[in-house]
C-alpha positions in Angstrom: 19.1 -21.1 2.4 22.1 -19.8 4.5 23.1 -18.5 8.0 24.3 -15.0 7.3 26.9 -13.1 9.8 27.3 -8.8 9.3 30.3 -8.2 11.2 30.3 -4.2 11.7 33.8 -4.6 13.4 36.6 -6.8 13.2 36.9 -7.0 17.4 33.2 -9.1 16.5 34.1 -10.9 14.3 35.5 -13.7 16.6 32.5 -14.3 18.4 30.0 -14.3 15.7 31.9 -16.7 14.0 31.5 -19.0 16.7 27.9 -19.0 17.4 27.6 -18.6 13.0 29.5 -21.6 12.8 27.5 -23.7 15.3 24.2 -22.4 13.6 25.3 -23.7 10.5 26.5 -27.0 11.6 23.4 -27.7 14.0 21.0 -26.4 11.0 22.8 -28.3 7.6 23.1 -24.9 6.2 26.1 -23.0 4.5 27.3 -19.9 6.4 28.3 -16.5 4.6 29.1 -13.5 6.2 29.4 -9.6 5.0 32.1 -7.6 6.9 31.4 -3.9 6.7 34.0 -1.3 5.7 34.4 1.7 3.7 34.6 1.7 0.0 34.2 3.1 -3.5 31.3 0.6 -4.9 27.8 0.6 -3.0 27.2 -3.3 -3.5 28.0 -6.5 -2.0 30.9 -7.9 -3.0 31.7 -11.7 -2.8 35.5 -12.2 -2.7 37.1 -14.9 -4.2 39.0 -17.5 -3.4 42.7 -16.3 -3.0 41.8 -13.0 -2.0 43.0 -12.3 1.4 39.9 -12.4 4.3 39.9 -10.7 7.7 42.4 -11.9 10.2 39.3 -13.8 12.4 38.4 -15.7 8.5 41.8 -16.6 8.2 41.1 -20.1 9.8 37.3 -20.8 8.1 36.5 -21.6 4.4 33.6 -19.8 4.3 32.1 -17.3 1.6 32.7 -14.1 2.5 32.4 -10.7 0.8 32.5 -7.3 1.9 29.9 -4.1 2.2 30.4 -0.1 2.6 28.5 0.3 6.5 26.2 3.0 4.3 24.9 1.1 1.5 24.5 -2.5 4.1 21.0 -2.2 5.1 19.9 -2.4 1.6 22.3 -5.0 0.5 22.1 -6.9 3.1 18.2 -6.7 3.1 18.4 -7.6 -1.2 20.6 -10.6 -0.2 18.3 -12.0 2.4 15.2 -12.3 0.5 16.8 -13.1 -2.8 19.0 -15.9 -1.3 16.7 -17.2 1.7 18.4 -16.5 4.2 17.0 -18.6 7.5 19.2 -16.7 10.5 21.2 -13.3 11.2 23.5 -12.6 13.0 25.2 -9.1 13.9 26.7 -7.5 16.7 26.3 -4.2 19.3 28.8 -2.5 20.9 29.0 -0.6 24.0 27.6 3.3 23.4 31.1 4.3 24.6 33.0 2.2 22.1 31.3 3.8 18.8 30.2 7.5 18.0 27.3 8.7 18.1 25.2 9.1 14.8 27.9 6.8 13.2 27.0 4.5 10.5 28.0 1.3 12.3 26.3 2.3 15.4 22.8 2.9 13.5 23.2 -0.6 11.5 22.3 -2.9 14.1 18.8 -1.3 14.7 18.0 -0.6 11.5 18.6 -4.9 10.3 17.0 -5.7 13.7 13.5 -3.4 12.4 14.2 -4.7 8.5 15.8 -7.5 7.6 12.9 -10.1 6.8 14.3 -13.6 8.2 15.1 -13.8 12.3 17.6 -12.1 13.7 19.9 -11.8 16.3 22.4 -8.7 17.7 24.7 -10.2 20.1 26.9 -7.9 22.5 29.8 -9.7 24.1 31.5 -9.7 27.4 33.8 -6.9 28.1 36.6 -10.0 28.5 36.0 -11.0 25.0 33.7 -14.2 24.5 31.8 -16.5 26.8 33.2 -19.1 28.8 30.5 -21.1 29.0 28.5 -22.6 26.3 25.2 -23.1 28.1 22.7 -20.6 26.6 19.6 -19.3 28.9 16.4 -18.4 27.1 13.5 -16.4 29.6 10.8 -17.8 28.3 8.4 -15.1 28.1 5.9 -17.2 25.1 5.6 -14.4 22.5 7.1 -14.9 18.9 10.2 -14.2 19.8 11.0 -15.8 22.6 9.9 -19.2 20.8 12.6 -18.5 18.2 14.8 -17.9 20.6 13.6 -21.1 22.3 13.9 -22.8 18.7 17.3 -21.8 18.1 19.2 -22.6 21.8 17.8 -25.7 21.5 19.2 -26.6 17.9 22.6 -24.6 19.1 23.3 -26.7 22.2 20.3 -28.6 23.1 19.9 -30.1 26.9 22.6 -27.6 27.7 19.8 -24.6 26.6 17.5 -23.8 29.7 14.1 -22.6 29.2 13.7 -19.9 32.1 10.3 -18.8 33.3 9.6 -16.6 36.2 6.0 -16.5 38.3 4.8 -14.4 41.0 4.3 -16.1 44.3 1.1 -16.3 45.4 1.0 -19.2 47.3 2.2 -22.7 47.9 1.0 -24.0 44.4 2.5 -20.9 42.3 6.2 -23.4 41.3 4.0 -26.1 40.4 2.0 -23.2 38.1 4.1 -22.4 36.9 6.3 -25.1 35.6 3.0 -25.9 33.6 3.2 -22.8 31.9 6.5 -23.0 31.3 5.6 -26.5 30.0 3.4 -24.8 27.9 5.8 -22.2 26.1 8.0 -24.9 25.3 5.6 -27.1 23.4 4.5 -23.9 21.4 7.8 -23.6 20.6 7.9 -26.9 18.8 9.9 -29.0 21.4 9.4 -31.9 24.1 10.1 -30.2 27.2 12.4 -33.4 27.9 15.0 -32.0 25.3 15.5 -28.8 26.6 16.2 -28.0 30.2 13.6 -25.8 32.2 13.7 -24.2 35.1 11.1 -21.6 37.2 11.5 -19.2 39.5 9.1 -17.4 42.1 9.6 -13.4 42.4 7.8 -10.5 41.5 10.6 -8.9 39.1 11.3 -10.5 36.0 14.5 -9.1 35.3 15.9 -9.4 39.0 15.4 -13.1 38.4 16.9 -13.3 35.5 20.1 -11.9 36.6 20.1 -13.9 39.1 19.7 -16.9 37.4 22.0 -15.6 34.5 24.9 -14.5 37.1 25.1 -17.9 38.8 28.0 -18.8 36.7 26.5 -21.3 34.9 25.4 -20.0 31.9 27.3 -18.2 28.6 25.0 -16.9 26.8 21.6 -15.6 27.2 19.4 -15.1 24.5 16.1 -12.7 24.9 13.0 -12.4 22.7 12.4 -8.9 21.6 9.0 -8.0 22.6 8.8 -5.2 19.8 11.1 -3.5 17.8 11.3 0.0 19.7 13.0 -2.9 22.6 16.2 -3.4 21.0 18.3 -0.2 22.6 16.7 -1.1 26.3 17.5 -4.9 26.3 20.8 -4.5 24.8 21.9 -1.8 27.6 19.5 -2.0 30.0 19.7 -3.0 33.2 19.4 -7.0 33.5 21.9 -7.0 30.9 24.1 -4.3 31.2 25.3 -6.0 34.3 25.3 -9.5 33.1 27.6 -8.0 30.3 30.2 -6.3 33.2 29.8 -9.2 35.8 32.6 -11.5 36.4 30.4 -14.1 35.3 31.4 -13.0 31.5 28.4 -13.5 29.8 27.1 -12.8 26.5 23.5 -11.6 25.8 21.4 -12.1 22.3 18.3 -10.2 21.2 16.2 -12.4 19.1 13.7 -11.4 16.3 11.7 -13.7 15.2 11.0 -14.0 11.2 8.5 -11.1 9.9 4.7 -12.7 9.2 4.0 -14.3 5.6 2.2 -11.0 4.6 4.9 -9.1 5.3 7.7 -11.4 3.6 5.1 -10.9 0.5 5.3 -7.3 0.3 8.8 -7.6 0.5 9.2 -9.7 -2.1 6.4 -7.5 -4.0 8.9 -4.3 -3.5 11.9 -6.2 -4.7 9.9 -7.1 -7.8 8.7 -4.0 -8.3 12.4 -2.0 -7.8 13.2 -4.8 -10.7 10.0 -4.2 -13.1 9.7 -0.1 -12.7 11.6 2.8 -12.8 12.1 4.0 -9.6 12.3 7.9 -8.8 15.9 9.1 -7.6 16.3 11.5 -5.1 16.1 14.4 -6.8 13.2 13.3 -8.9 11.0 12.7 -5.6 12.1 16.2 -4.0 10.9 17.8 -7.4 7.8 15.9 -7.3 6.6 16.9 -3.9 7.9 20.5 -3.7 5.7 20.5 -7.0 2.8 18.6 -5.4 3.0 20.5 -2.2 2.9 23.8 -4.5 -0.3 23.1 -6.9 -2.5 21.0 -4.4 -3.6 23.9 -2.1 -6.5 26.7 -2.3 -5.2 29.5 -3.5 -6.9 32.4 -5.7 -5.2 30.4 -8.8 -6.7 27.4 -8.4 -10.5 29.1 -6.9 -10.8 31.0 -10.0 -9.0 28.3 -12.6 -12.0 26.0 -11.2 -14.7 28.6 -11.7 -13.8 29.3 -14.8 -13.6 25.4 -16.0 -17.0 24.3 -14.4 -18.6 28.0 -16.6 -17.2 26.6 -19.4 -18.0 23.1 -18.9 -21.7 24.0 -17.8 -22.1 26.2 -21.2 -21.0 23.2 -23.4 -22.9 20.5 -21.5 -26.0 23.5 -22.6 -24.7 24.1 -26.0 -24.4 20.1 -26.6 -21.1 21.0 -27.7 -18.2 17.9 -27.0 -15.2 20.3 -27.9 -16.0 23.0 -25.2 -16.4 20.0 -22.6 -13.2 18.7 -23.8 -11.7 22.6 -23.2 -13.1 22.4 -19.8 -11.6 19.9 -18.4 -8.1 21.5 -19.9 -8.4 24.1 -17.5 -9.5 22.2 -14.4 -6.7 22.0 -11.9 -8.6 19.6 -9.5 -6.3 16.6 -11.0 -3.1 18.0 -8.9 -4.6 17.6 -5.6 -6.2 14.1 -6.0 -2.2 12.8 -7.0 -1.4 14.6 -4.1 -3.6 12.4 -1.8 -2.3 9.4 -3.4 1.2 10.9 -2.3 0.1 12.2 1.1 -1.3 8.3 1.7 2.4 6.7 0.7 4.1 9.0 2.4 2.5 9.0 5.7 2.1 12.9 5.0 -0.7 13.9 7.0 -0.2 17.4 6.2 -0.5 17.2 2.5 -3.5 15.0 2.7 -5.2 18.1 4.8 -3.9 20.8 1.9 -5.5 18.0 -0.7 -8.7 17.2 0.6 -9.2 20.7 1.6 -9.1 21.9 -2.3 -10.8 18.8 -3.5 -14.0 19.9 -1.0 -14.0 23.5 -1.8 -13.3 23.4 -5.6 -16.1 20.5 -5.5 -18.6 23.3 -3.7 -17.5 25.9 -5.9 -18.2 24.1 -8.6 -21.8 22.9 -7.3 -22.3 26.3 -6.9 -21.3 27.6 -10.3 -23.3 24.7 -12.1 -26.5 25.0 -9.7 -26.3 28.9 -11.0 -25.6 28.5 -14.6 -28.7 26.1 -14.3 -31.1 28.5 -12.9 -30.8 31.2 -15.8 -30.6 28.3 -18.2 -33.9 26.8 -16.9 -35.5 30.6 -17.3 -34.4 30.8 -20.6 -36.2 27.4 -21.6 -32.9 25.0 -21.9 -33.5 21.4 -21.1 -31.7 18.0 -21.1 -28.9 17.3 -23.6 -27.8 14.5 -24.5 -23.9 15.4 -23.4 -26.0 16.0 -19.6 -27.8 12.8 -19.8 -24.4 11.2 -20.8 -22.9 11.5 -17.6 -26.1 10.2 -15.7 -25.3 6.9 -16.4 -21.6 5.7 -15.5 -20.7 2.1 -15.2 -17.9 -0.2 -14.4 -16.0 1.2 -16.8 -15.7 4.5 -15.9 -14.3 3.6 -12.7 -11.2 1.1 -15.2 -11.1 4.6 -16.7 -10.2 7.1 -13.4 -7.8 4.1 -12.0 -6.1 4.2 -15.3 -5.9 7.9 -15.2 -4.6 8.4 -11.9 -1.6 5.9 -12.4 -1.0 7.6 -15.9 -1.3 11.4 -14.4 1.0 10.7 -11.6 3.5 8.9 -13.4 3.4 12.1 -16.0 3.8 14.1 -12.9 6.7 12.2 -11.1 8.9 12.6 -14.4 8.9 16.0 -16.1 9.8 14.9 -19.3 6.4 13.4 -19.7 3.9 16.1 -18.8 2.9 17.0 -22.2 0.8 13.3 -21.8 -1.2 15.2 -18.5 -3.5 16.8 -21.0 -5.0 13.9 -22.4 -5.0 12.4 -18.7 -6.9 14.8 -18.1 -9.7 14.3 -21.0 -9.9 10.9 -19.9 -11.0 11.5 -16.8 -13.2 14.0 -16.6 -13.9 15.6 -13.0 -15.3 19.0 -13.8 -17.9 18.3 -16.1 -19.6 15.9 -13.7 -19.9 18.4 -10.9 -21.3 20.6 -13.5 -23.9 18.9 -14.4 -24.9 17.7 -11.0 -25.4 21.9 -10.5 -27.6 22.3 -14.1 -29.8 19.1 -13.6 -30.3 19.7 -10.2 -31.3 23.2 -11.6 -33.2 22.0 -14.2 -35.1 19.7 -11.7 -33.7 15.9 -13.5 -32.7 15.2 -9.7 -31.8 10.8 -11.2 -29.3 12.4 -14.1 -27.9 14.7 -11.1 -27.7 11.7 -8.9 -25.6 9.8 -11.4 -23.6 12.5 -12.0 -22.7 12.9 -8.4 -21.9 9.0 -8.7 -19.5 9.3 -11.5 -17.6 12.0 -9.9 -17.2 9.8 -6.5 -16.3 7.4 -8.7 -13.7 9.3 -10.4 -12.3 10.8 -7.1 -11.8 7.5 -5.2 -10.3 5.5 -8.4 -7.4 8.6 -9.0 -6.4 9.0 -5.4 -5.9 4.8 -5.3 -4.5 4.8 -8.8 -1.7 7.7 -8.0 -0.8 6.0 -4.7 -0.2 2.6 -6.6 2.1 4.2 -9.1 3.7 6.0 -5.8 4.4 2.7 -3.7 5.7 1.3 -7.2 8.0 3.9 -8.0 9.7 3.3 -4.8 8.2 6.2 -2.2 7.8 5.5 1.3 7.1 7.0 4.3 9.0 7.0 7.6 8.2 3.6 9.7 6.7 5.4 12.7 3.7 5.9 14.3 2.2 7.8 11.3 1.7 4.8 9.6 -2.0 4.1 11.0 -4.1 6.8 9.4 -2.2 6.2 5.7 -3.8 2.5 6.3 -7.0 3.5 7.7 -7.7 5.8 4.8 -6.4 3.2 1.9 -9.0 0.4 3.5 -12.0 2.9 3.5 -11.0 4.4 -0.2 -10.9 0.7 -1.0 -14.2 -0.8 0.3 -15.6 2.6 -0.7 -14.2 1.3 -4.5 -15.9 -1.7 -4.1 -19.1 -0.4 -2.7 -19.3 1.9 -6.0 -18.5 -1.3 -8.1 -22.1 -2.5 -7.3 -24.3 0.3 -8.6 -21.4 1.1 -11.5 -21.8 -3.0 -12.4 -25.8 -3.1 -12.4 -26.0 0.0 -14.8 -23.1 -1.7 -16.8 -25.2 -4.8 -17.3 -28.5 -2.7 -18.1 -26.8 -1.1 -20.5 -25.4 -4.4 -22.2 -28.5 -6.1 -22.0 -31.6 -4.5 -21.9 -30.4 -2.3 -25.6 -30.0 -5.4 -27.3 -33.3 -7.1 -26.1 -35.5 -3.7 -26.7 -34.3 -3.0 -29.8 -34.8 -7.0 -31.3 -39.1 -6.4 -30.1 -38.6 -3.0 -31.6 -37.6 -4.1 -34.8 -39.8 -6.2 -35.0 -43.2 -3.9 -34.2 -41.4 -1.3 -37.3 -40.8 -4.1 -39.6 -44.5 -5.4 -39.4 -45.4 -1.6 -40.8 -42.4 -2.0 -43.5 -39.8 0.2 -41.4 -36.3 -0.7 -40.6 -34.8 0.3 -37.4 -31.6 2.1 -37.5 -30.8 3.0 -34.3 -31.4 3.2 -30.7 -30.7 5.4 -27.7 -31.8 5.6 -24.4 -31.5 8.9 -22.1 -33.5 11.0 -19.6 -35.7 13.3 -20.2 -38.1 15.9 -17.6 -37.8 13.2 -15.2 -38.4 10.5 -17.5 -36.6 7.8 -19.6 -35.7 8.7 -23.2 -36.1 6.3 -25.9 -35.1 7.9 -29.6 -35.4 6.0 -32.1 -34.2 6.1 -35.7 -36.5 5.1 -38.6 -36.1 4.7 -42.3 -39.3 4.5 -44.5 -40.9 5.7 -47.4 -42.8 8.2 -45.4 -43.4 10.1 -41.8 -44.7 6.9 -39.6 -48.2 6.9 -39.0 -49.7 7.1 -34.9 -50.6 3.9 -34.7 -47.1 2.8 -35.5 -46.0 5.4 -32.6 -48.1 4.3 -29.9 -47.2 0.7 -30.7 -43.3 1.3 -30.6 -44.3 3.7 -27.0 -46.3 1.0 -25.8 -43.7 -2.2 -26.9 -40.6 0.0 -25.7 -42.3 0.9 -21.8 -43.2 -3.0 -21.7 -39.6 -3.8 -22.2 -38.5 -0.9 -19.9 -41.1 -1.9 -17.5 -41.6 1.6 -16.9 -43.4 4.9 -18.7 -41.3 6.4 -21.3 -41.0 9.6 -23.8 -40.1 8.5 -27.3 -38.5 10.5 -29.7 -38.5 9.4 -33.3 -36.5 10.7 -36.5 -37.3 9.0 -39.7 -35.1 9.1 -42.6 -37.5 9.0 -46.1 -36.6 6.4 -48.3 -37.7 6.1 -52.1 -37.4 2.8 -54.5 -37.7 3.4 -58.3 -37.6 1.4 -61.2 -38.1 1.7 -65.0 
């Protein structure tokens, strides 16, 4: 661990130094520090010894290195969590003394909102540094104000006052609240006999402040950041802008405390994941959401690319055919849209998630349509349950394994052009058509429990892609803008989630039955055809006109008789615990000898 100083300018440097220098000593902890400039290479470089340091270095052995201003939020924010850094330290400069929209002016707000450990931006006197070294700390009892409270007291300790202010009310408000001051500093992790603490009575906080700030006894005041949109106001507002330009020469800190354990974590989880995956470049992500944006909309293209996928998967589920299913799901575009609400979630992109979902809902109802039509003249002309329908009545844990899979593989194809030849067999694997089109033809054909499972598998398959494509996303290093927009992203990801895990029950329990009840049905079924001299060969289990399938496969030296039927009927619906139709095919088998 270390105490880490980023000196934007050299006129800084001086009087970061100072308070660095005292953090390390009062904390047993090396100090480094990063001097910004410009430059050729976009890393941190540590100079060695012999190389010649800044003109305020020239005096301290200390490890030093050196940063271009445009490439130190990431460095700097690499170098914290891989080294451990405990403290920071930077500096803020009058508006006046730096350009607006330059580099060094946007640094010190963007380390105070994302460097992980605590921070601190100190602005100095006009006069140069503090005369005093007495450091005042309002104690306000939020996070930050205890580290702040933490660190004056390590810096200087009795010579740090813990400042509270408390609205008089009446002759009992001092006594108040000095126990509430009492209070702050315990949270803080301190005996309120090490630290000096002192109340005032007013109704403005930050006229009290100054007040107690400007009475010339202090050289330093450090403030806890309430939040991070603060950081501009405290630095130059009004408590502190005159404290700054009083003769009184004082310096002011803003003091962040360290981010929450959860948050270090998925820091540490994006550095480990800018190690372990490929991460898109610049161009790469422009080309993969102006290609997104493009394809996950409803336009005529994709209305009549669906319409004609769901007729062609609805005529091979009909014709039992696994190739023309296979075709089908070829031609379906509904894969596009579903990566692009895994993007829209990342990115914070509440328009793209609109444009998604919209296509998702209306190609879903198109289909439904299609499918519920195709069903009607098939049910006229006599057609009934295949087994490729009742396939996709019955989807299980796996299934949903499958659509995560699928929607990490099809938006990894999708982010890097060289590998979109793989999106066809993404595509096969998950198939998102052909459910929908057979939710239409069985709820045609009146076998409403296949259509229900149906409907379950493409749920399943819709939820699963849109999590699996914003995984791959947050891996491949896209993120949205840290705003306000990041609420409905999070809302959305926790209902897509406990909606995942709410379809993990039903998928499990069919899972299971499957397992399971086969292996025990077919053991007492074996049995019953081996009494009558018949060997079992094979079992399946489907739905039929409402009703569950059992077909069985025989071999014997001839048709089996009706008494072996009804007892198979009768031995498979007590294992099934249910009525069934059975379906059996015998294969004739003949023994000779001479």
């Amino acid at each position: 661990m270390s105490v880490l100083l980023v000196v934007r300018h050299v006129e800084e440097g001086p009087g970061l130094l100072r308070w660095g220098l005292r953090a390390a000593s009062a904390l047993d902890l090396p100090l480094e520090v990063v001097c910004c400039q410009a430059g050729d290479s976009d890393e941190l470089t540590w100079r060695r010894e012999g190389d010649e340091p800044p003109a305020f270095l020239r005096d301290s052995k200390v490890r030093w290195g050196v940063v271009p201003v445009g490439n130190a939020l990431t460095e700097v924010v690499e170098h914290v969590m891989s080294a451990g850094v405990k403290y920071v330290f930077t500096g803020k400069r009058n508006s006046g003394q730096e350009l607006k929209g330059s580099p060094e002016r946007r640094l010190s707000q963007a380390l105070f909102q994302h460097v992980p450990c605590a921070i601190i931006v100190m602005r100095f006197p006009e006069g140069g540094e503090p005369r005093e070294d007495r450091i005042l700390v309002p104690a306000a009892g939020g996070p930050h104000s205890r580290t702040a409270l933490q660190l004056a007291h390590k810096l200087v300790g009795l010579a740090a006052t813990a400042f509270f202010v408390e609205p008089y009310a009446d002759e009992i408000s001092r006594e108040v609240g000095e126990r509430q001051l009492r209070k702050v500093v315990r949270d803080a992790g301190i005996d309120p006999g090490e630290i000096g603490c002192e109340v005032a009575l007013g109704e403005k906080v930050s006229d009290e402040i100054r007040n107690e700030a400007g009475s010339g006894h202090y050289g330093l005041v450090l403030i806890g950041a309430s939040d991070l949109r603060s950081l501009r106001s405290r630095i130059f507002g009004t408590v502190t802008g005159r404290l700054l330009n009083g003769p009184a020469g004082i310096g002011v800190g803003v003091v962040r405390s360290a981010f929450p354990a959860r948050d270090r974590w998925r820091g540490q989880l994006g550095r480990l994941l800018r190690l372990s995956v490929p991460q898109l470049e610049r161009e790469e992500r422009i080309a993969l959401v102006d290609e997104v944006e493009g394809k996950a909309r409803w336009t005529f293209d994709f209305a009549l690319l669906m319409a004609l996928a769901t007729l062609i998967a609805a005529l091979g589920l009909l014709a039992n055919s696994v190739a023309v299913v296979i075709g089908a799901m070829l031609v379906a575009p509904l894969m596009t849209p579903l990566i692009g609400g895994g993007l829209a979630m990342v990115q914070g992109n509440w328009p793209l998630w609109l444009r998604s979902s919209r296509a998702v809902l209306l190609g879903f109802f198109l289909a439904l349509v299609i499918g519920l039509t195709v069903g009607l003249v098939a049910r006229l002309l006599g057609f009934g349950l295949t087994s490729e329908l009742a396939s996709r009545g019955e989807p299980t844990l796996l299934d949903l394994g499958v659509a995560f899979a699928s929607g990490i593989a099809a938006s990894y194809c999708l982010a890097r052009p060289h590998l979109t030849g793989a999106l066809a067999g993404v595509a096969i694997a998950a198939a998102l058509v052909p459910p929908i089109a057979t939710v239409g033809l069985c709820l045609a054909l009146g076998e409403t429990v296949t259509a229900q499972g149906a409907a379950l598998l493409f749920g399943t398959n819709v939820v699963a892609i849109v999590l699996g494509a914003a995984v791959h996303f947050f891996a491949a290093g896209i993120r949205g803008r840290r705003d306000g927009r990041g609420l409905w992203p999070r809302r959305v990801i926790i209902v897509l989630a406990l909606a995942c895990a709410g379809l993990a029950i039903p998928l499990t329990s069919i899972l299971v039955g499957k397992v399971t009840t086969p292996r025990a049905l077919a053991l007492s079924l074996s049995e019953v055809a081996e009494e009558s001299h018949y060997r079992l060969l094979k079992i399946r289990r489907s739905r039929s006109a409402g009703l569950p399938l059992v077909e069985i496969e025989l071999a014997g030296p001839e048709p089996p008789p009706g008494a072996l039927l009804d007892a198979l009927q009768a031995k498979a619906e007590e294992g099934m615990n249910c009525e069934i139709r059975l379906r059996v095919r015998t294969l004739l088998e003949t023994e000779r000898t001479r």
